[in-house]
N, C-alpha and C positions, 0 to 999 in steps of 0.2 A: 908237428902236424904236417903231413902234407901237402905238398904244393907241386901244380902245375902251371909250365907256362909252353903255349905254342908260338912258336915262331916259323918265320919263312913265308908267309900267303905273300899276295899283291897282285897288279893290274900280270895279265898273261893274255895274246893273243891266242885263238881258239887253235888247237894245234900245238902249243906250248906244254911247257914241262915249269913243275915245280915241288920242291920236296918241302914239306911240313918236317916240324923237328916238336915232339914232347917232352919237357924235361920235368927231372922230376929231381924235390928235395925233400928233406925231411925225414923221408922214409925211403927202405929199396922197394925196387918194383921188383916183385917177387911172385911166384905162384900165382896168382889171379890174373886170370883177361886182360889188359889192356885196349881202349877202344876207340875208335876216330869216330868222331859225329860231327855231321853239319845242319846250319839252318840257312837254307834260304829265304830273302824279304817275304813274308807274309807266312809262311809255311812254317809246320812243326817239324823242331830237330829229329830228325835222323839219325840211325844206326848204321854206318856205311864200312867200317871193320874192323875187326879184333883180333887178335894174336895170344897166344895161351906164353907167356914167356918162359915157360920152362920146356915146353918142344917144341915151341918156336910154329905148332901149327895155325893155322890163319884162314880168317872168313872173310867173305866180300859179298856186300847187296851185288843185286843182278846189275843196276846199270853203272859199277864202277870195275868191275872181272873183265882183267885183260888188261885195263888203262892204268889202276891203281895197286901198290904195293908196299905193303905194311911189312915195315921191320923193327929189330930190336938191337939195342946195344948194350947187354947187360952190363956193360962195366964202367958203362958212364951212365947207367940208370934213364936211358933216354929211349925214346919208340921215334920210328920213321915213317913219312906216308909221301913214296915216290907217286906222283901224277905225272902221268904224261898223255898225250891225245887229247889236251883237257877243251872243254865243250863250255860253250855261254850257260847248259844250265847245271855247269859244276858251281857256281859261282853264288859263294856261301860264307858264313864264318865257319871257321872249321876246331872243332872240342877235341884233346883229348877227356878219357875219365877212366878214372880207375879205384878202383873201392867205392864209387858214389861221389867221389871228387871230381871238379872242373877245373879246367885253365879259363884263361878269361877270352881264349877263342883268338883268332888268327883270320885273317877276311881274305879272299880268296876271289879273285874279281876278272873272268874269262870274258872278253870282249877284244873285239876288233877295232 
């Protein structure tokens, strides 16, 4: 069965950079999407980007284009999400999913 796990969030000063890592076992990540979502306290998760892993091409919400960038390592079965610029209200747990799967999320906490 599948499994994800995200690593990499933690405290960043606004201005700071930080790369998410999604790994994945069980199964290859293959052909389908791959996706970053976050929830911020109070608010519903979000869809903020995906990556088609076979051309590698990539979507991004409006307020993360420019700052954030999703990649892929197919041969270590893992997706990337460089942040950089990042803003107090990036400051989320942050999901991969893929096939309808979750990792158990990664916190992400932009403050000065």
């Amino acid at each position: 069965q599948l499994q994800l796990v995200e690593s990499g969030g933690g405290l960043v000063q606004p201005g700071g950079s930080l790369r998410l890592s999604c790994s994945a076992s069980g199964s290859t990540l293959d052909y389908y999407p791959i996706g970053w979502f976050r929830q911020a306290p109070g608010k519903d998760r979000e869809a903020i980007s995906c990556i088609n892993l076979r051309s590698g091409s990539t979507k991004y919400t409006d307020s993360v284009k420019g700052r954030f960038t999703i990649s892929r390592d197919n041969d270590k079965n893992m997706v990337y999400l460089q942040m950089n610029n990042l803003k107090p209200e990036d400051t989320a747990d942050y999901f991969c999913n893929y096939l309808g799967y979750w990792g158990q999320g990664t916190q992400v906490t932009v403050s000065s």
